[in-house]
C-alpha positions as CSV (number, residue, x, y, z in Angstrom):
1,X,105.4,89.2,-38.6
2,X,102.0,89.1,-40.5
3,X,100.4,86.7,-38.1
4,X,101.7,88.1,-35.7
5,X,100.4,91.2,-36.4
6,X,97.0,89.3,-36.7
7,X,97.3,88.1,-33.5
8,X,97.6,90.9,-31.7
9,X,94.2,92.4,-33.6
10,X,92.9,89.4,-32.2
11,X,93.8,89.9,-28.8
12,X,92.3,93.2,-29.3
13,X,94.9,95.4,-27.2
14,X,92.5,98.1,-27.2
15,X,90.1,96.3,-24.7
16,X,92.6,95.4,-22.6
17,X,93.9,98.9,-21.6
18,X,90.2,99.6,-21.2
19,X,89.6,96.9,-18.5
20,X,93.5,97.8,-16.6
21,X,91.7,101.4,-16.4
22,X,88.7,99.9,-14.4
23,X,91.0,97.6,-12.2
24,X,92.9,100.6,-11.4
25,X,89.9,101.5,-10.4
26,X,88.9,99.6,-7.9
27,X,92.2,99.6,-6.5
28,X,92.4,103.1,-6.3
29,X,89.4,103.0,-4.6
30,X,90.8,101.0,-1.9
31,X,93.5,102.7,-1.4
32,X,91.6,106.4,-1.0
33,X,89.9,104.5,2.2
34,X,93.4,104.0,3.3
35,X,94.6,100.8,2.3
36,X,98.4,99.7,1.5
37,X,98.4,98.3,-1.7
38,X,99.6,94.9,-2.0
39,X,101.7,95.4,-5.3
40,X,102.2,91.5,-6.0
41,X,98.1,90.4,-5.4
42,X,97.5,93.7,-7.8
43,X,99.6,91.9,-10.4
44,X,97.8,88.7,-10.0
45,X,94.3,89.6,-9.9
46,X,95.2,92.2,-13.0
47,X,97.1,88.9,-14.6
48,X,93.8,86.8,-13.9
49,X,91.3,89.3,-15.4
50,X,93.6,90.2,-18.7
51,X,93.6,86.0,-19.1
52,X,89.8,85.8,-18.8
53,X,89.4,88.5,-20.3
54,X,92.0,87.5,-23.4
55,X,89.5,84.1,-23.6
56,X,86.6,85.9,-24.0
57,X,87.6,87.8,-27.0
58,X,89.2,84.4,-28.9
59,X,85.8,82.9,-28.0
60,X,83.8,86.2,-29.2
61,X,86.1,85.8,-32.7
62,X,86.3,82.3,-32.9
63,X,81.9,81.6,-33.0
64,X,81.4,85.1,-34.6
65,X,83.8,84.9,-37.1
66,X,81.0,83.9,-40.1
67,X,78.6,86.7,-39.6
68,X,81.6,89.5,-39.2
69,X,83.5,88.5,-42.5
70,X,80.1,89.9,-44.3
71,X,79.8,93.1,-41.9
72,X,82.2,96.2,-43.2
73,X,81.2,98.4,-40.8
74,X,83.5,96.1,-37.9
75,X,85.9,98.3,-36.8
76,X,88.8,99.3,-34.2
77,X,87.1,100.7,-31.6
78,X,83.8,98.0,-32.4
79,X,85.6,95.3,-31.7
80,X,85.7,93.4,-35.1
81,X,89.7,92.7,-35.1
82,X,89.5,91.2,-39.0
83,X,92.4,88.4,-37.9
84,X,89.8,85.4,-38.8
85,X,88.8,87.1,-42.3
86,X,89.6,84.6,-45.2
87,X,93.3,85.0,-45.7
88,X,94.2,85.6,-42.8
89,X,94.7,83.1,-39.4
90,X,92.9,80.1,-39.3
91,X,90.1,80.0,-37.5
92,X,91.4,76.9,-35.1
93,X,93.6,79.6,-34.1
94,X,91.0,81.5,-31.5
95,X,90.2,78.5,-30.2
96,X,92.9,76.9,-29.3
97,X,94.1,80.5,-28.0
98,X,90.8,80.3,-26.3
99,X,91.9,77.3,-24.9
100,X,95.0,78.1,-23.5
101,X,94.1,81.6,-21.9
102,X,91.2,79.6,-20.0
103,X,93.9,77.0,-18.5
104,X,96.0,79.9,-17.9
105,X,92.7,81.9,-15.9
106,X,92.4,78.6,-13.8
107,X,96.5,78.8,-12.8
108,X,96.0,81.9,-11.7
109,X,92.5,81.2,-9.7
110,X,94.8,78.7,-8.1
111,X,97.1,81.1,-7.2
112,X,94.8,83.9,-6.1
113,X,93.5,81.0,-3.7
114,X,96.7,80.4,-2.1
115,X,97.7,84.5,-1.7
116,X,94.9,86.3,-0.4
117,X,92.1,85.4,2.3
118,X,89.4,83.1,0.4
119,X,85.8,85.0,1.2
120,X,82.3,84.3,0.0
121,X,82.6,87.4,-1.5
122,X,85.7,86.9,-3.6
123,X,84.5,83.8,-4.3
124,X,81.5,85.4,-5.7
125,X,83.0,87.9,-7.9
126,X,85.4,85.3,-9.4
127,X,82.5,82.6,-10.2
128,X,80.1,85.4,-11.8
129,X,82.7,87.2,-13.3
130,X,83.4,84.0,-15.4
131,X,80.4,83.0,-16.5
132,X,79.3,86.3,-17.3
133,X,82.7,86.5,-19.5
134,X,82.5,83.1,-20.6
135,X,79.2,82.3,-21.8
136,X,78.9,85.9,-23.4
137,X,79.8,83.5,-26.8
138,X,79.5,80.4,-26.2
139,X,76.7,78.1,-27.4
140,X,74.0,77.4,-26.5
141,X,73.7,80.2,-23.7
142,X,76.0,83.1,-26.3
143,X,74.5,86.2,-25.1
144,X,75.8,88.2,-27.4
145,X,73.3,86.9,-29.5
146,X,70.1,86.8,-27.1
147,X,69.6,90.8,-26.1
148,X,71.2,90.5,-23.0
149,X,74.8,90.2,-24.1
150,X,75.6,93.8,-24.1
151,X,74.0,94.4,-20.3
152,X,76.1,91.5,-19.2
153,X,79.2,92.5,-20.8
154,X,78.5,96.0,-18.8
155,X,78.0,94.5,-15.4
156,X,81.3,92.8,-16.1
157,X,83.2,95.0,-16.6
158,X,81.9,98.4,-15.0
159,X,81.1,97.0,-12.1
160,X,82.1,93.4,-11.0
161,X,85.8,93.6,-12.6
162,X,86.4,97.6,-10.1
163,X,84.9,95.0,-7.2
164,X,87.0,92.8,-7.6
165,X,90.4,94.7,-7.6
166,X,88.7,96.4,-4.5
167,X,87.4,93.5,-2.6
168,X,91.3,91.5,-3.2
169,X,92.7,94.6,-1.4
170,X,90.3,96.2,1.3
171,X,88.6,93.0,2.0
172,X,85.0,93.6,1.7
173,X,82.3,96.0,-0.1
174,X,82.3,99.4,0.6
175,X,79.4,101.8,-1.1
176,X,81.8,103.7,-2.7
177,X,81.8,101.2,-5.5
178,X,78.1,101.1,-5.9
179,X,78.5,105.0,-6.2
180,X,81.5,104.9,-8.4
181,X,80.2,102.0,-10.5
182,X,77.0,102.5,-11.4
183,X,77.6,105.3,-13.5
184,X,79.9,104.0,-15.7
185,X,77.4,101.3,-16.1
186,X,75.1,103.1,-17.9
187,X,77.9,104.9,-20.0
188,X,79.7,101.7,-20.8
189,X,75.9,100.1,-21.9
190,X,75.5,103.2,-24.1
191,X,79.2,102.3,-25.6
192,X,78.1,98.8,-26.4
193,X,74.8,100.4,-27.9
194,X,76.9,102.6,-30.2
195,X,78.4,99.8,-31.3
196,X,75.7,97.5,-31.5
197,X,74.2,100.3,-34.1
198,X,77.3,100.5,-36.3
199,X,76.4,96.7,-36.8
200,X,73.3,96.7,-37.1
201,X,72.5,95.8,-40.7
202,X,74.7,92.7,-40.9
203,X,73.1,91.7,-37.0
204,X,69.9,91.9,-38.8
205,X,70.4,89.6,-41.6
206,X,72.6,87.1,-39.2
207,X,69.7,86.6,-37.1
208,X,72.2,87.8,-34.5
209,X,69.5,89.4,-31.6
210,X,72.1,91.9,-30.0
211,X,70.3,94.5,-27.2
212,X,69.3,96.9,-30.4
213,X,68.0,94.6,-33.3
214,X,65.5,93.2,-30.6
215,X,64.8,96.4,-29.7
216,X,64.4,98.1,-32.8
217,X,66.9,101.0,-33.6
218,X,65.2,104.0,-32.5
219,X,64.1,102.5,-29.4
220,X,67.6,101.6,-29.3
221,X,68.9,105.3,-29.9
222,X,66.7,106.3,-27.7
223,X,67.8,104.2,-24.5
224,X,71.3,105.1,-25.6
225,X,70.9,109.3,-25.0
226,X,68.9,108.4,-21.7
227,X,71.9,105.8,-20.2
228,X,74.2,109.3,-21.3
229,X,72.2,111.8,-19.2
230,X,71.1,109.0,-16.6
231,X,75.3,108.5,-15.8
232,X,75.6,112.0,-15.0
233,X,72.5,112.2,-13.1
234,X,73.9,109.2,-11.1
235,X,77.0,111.1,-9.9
236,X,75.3,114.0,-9.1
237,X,73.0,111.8,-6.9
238,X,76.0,109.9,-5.5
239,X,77.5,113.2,-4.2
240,X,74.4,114.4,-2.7
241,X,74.4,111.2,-0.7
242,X,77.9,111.2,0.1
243,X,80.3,110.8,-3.0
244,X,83.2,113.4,-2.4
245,X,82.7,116.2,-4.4
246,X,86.4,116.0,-5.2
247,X,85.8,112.5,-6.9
248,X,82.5,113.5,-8.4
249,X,83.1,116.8,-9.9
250,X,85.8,116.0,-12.5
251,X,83.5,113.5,-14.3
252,X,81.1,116.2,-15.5
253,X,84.2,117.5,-17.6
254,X,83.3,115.1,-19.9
255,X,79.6,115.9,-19.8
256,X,80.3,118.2,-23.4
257,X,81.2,115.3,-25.4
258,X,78.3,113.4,-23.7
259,X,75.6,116.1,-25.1
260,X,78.1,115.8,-28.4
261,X,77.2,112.0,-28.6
262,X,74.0,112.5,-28.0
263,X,73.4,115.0,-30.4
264,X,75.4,112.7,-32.1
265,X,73.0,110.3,-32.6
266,X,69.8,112.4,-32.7
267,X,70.9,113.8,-35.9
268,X,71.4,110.1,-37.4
269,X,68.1,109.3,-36.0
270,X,66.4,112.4,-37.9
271,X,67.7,111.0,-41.6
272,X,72.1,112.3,-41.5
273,X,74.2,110.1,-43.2
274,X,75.7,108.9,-39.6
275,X,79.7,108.9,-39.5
276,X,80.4,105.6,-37.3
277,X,83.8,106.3,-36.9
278,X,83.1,109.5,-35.2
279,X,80.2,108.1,-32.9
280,X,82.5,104.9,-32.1
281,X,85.0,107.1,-30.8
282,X,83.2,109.5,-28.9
283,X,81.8,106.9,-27.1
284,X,84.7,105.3,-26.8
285,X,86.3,108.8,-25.3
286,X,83.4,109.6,-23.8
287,X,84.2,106.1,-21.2
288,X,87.3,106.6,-21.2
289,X,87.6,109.9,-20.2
290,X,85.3,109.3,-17.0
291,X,87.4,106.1,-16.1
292,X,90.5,108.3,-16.4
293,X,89.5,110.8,-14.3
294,X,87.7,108.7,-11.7
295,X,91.3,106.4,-11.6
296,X,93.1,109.7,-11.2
297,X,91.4,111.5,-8.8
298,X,91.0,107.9,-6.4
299,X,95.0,107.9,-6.9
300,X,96.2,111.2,-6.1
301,X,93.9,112.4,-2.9
């Protein structure tokens, strides 16, 4: 049960509700324009991103797994699962896991093939989504390690992975997306930020260049409170140029615990002894939140 236990940290669990939330997304997006939802394609596309997805994080473990045995600040909501440290799994492990989920992703492109109406588009999304999730570790690309890791990772999944689930249902693009997604693009950025500043020290000595050690980490704190304010900006924009209010509104809800993180991280950035647990977690919320009430209202109008 130990190992087991291990593998699951591995799998990181967390992340995975976290990218279900955005597929739900895009689905409930097509389905406020008026589209039935094809049940069975919503389980295989959800079935093919959770794969690819799943890859990414044994990859992620597997070639990181050196630097983050020295870094104690890796935590839950970071991303640092622990399962590779000495004494625990093997480190052959990840990548065989690795392995296996990437067969696995190419069953179910198969499949996706065979179900829905190949388009250029679809096509697309699939071919940038996995190279955007694939080479985010891998050598010699591994852009988790260049600076433009985290903006990737972003794109991914804030926007590509909600246009995805959208296109395999309604068919084509719609600007709804654009105005849904972009947002959350600049909050999910500011998430990986928050995190990229928890590990900062131990990214530093690793000669790991994440977004914020090439940056420097006030320029980096800085970028993070603007991508805050610029999300909420970007709905209010999106409603004045058509967003429904009833879909834009409810984000700002969460626009408290966005001033919270940003003050937050202004006080860390004036000398306080920062608390990463509590900034990791409002950022966390402060996503999910916005995701949750984006999926919700998109559902139930």
């Amino acid at each position: 049960m130990t190992y087991l236990r291990l593998f699951v940290r591995l799998s990181r669990p967390f992340f995975l509700l976290g990218a279900a939330f955005f597929y739900a997304l895009g689905v409930g997006i097509a389905r406020y324009l008026g589209t039935p939802i094809d049940w069975g394609l919503y389980a295989l596309g959800q079935a093919w991103v959770t794969a690819l997805q799943l890859s990414t994080h044994y990859l992620n473990e597997y070639y990181d797994a050196p630097a983050d045995a020295h870094n104690p600040n890796r935590t839950f909501f970071t991303g640092g699962s622990g399962a590779l440290a000495p004494g625990n799994l093997p480190r052959f492990v990840a990548l065989v896991a690795a392995i296996t989920t990437l067969a696995v992703t190419a069953s179910f492109t198969g499949l996706l093939f065979h179900k829905t109406e190949v388009s250029l588009t679809l096509i697309l999304l699939l071919m940038l989504s996995f190279m955007g999730a694939f080479f985010y570790s891998v050598p010699p690309v591994k852009l988790v390690a260049s600076g433009y890791g985290e903006l990737t990772a972003s794109i991914v999944v804030a926007n590509l992975l909600p246009t995805f689930a959208f296109v395999l249902q309604y068919g084509q693009l719609h600007r709804l997306l654009a105005m849904t997604t972009f947002p959350l693009l600049a909050l999910h950025l500011a998430m990986l930020l928050v995190f990229n500043l928890t590990d900062y020290a131990a990214d530093l000595r690793h000669g790991k260049r994440t977004l914020i050690v090439r940056m420097g980490w006030q320029a980096g704190m800085l970028l993070h409170n603007i991508l805050v304010l610029s999300a909420f900006l970007l709905f209010a924009l999106a409603m004045v140029f058509g967003l429904p209010l009833g879909i834009g509104l409810p984000c700002f809800l969460s626009l408290p615990l966005g001033l919270f993180q940003i003050w937050q991280m202004r006080r860390i950035a004036a000398g306080a002894k920062p608390n990463w647990k509590a900034l990791t977690l409002t950022a966390t919320a402060l996503l999910g939140s916005v995701v949750y009430l984006l999926t919700f209202t998109y559902w139930t109008r």
